[in-house]
C-alpha positions in Angstrom: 11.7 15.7 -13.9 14.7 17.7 -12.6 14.0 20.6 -10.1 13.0 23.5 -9.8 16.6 26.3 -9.9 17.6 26.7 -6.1 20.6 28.7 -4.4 23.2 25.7 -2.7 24.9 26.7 0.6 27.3 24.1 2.2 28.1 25.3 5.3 31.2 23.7 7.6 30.3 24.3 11.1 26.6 24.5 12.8 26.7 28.4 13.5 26.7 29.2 9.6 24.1 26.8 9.3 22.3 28.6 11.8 22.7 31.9 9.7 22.1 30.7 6.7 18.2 29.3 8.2 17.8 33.0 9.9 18.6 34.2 6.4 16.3 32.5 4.3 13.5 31.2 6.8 10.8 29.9 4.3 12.5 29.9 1.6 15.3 27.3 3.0 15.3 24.0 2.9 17.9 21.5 5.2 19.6 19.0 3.2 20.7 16.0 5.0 19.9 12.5 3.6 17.9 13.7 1.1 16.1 10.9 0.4 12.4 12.1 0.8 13.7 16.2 0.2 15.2 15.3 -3.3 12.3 12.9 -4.9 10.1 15.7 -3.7 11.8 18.7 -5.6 12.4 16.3 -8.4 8.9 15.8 -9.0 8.5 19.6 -8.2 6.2 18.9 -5.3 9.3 21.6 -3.2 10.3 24.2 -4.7 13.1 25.4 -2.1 14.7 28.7 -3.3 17.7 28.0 -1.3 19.0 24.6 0.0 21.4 24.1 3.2 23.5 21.2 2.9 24.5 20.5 6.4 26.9 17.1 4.9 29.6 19.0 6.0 29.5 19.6 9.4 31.1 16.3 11.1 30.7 17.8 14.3 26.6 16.9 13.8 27.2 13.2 12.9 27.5 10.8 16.4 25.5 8.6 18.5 27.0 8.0 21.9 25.7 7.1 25.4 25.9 10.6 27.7 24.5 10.8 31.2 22.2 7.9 31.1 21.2 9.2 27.4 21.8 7.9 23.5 22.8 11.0 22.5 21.9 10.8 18.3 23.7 14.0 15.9 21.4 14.9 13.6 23.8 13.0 10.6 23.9 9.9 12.1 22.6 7.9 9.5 20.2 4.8 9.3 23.1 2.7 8.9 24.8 3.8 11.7 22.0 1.6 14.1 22.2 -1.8 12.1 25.1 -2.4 14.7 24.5 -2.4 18.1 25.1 1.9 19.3 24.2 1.3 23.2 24.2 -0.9 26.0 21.0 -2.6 27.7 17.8 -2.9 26.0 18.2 -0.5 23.2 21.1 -3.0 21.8 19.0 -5.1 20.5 15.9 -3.2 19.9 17.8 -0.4 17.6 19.0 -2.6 15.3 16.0 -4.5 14.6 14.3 -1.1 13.7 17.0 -0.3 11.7 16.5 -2.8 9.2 12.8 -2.6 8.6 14.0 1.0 7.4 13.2 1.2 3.5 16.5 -0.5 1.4 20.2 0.0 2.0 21.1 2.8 0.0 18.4 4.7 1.6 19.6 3.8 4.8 23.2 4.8 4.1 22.3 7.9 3.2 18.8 8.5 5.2 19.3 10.4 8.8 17.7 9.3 11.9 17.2 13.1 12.7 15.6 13.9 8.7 13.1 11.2 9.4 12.0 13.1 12.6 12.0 16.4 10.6 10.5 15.0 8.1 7.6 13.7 10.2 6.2 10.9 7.9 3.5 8.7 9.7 4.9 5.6 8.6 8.3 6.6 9.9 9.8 3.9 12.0 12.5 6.4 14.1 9.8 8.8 14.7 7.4 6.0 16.4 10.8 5.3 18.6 10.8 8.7 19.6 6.9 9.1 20.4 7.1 5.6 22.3 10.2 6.4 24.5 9.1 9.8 24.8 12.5 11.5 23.6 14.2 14.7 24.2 14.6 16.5 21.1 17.1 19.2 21.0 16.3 22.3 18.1 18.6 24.7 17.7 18.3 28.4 15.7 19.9 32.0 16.3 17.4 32.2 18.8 19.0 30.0 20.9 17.9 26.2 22.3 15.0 24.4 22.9 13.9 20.7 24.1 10.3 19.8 23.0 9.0 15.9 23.6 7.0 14.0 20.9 3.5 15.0 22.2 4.7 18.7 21.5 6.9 18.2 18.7 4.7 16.4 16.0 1.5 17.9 15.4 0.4 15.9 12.2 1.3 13.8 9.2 4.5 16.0 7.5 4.1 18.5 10.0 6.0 19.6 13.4 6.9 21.8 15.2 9.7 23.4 14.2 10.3 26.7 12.7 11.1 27.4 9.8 14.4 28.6 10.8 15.4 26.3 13.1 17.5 23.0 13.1 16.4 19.7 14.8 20.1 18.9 16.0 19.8 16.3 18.8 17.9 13.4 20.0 18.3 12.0 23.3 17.1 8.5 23.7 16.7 7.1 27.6 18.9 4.4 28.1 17.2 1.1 29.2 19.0 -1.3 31.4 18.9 -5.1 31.1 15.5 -5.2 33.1 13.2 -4.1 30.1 12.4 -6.1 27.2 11.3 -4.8 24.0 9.4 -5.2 20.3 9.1 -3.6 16.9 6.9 -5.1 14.4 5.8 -3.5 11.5 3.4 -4.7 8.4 3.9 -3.6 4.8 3.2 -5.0 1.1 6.5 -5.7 0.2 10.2 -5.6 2.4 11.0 -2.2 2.2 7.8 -0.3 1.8 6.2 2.2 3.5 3.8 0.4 7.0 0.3 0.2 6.7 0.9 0.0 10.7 3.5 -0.9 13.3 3.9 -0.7 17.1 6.7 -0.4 20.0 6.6 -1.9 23.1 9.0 -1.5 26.1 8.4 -3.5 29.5 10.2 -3.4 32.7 9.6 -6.4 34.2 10.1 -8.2 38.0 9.6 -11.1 39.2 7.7 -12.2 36.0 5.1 -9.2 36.6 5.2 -6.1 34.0 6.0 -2.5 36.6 6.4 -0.2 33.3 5.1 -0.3 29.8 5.3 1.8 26.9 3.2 0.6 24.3 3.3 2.9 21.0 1.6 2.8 17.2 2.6 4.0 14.1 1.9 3.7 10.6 -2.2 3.5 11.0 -2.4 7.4 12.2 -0.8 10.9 11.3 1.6 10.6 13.9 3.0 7.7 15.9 1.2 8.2 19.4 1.5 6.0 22.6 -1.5 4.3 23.9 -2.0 4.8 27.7 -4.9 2.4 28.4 -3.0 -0.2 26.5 0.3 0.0 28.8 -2.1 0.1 31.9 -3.8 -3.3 30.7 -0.4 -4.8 30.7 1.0 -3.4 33.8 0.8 -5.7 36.9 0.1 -8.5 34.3 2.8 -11.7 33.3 2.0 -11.0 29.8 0.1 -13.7 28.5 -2.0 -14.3 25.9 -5.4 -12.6 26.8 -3.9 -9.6 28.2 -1.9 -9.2 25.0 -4.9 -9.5 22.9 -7.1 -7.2 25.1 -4.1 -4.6 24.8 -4.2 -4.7 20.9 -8.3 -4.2 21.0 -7.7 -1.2 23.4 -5.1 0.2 20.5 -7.5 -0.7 17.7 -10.3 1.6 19.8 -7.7 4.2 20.7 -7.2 5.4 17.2 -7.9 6.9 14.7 -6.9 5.9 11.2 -5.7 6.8 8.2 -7.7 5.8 4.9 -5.9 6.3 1.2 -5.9 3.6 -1.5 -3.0 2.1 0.1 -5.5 1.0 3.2 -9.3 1.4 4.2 -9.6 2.8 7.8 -11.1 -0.4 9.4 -8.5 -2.7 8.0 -6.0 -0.2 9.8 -7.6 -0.7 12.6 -7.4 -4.7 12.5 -3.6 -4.4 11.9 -3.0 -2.5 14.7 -4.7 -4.7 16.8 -2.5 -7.2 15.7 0.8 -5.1 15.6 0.0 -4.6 19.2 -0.7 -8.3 20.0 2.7 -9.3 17.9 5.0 -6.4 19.6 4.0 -7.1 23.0 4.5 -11.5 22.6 8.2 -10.2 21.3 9.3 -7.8 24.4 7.4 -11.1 26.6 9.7 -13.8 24.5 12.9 -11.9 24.8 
């Protein structure tokens, strides 16, 4: 199918994107990527009245390290993070994510900042965000605000933003050399969407974990971090019981999805086991 007949606006500098969202509101649709917006209005499943193509607005497309902050434009694009973007932990860590992200072409094309917007549970950028507990910077005529993940996504394809407002930034914290970290996902085939997945971050000294973020996506409407887990593992040197004890407290923590790609209780098991995997990574690094 082709879509449904929509007004195009390509503005060139952020301001007139700005007044083109105040203009329209609901009836306005960002274009960035494109790659879950234009499937979905080819199969007529969005109907946008108007679309605001914000390609043009190099200003928007960047990642770069800023006061102790990866600072990430909302066109910086999937492909942008298969190369190492920042120093310390996140060097490696990004990267790794980066490539369990979908197939190339989506990824030269894909935005970090559309997969945020877009809000899809099995999204691995927005399980980043919700793990390091991100700053994300939205921008309309209104003026500025920062909102963190907790506040930002509220369920599966859903967030906070307005309807005239542009998610513009995303500021990761910068993790020096003393954390170690893990991304694992699971899905059917290379490429596909995650059944589950989980982020872990540890600070670690003198072979003892001091700071743990422990987060799961994939399994639930939104990527959530799981508190009890990261205070199992804190004070601990990581080994094998703990990890497992950590994953059972994720499997208990949620709740998960169930749709013919996965029952509910086999969601469970893989986060358990997600968990289990993405904690003996950060340990091994």
């Amino acid at each position: 199918m082709k879509p449904a007949t929509f007004r195009y606006f390509a503005p060139r500098t952020l301001d007139e994107a700005l007044d083109l969202l105040a203009e329209h509101g609901e009836e306005g649709k960002v274009l960035a990527g494109g790659q879950s917006l234009v499937p979905a209005m080819n199969f007529r499943l969005a109907r946008p009245q108007s679309l605001i193509d914000i390609n043009r607005i190099g200003a928007l497309d960047y990642a770069r390290e800023e006061d102790g902050t990866l600072c990430i434009g909302a066109l910086a694009r999937h492909a942008a993070f298969e190369a190492p973007v920042a120093g310390g932990a996140l060097a490696a860590l990004l990267p790794r994510v980066a490539r369990h992200i979908a197939h190339l072409p989506i990824r030269v094309r894909g935005t970090f900042a559309g997969s945020l917007a877009h809000a899809d549970p099995a999204s691995e950028w927005c399980l980043v965000a919700a793990t390091l507990d991100v700053e994300l910077v939205i921008a309309s005529r209104r003026g500025t605000r920062t909102l963190r993940p907790g506040e930002y996504f509220v369920t599966a394809l859903t967030t906070a933003l307005e309807a005239d407002e542009l998610l513009t930034e995303i500021r990761l914290p910068l993790l020096d050399q003393g954390w170690r970290t893990g991304f694992v996902e699971f899905s059917r085939r290379a490429g596909d969407y995650a059944l589950a997945m989980s982020a872990a971050f540890l600070r670690i000294e003198d072979g003892r974990v001091v700071e743990a973020r422990i987060g799961v996506g994939g399994a639930t409407d939104r990527p959530q971090r799981i508190a009890a887990a990261e205070q199992m593992v804190i004070g601990s040197d990581g080994n094998t019981e703990i990890r497992r004890e950590a994953g059972n407290i994720a499997a208990a923590a949620i709740d998960p999805l169930e749709d013919m790609q996965a029952s509910a209780a086999f969601r469970r098991d893989l986060v358990r086991t997600m968990v289990e995997r993405a904690l003996a990574q950060a340990f091994a690094e």
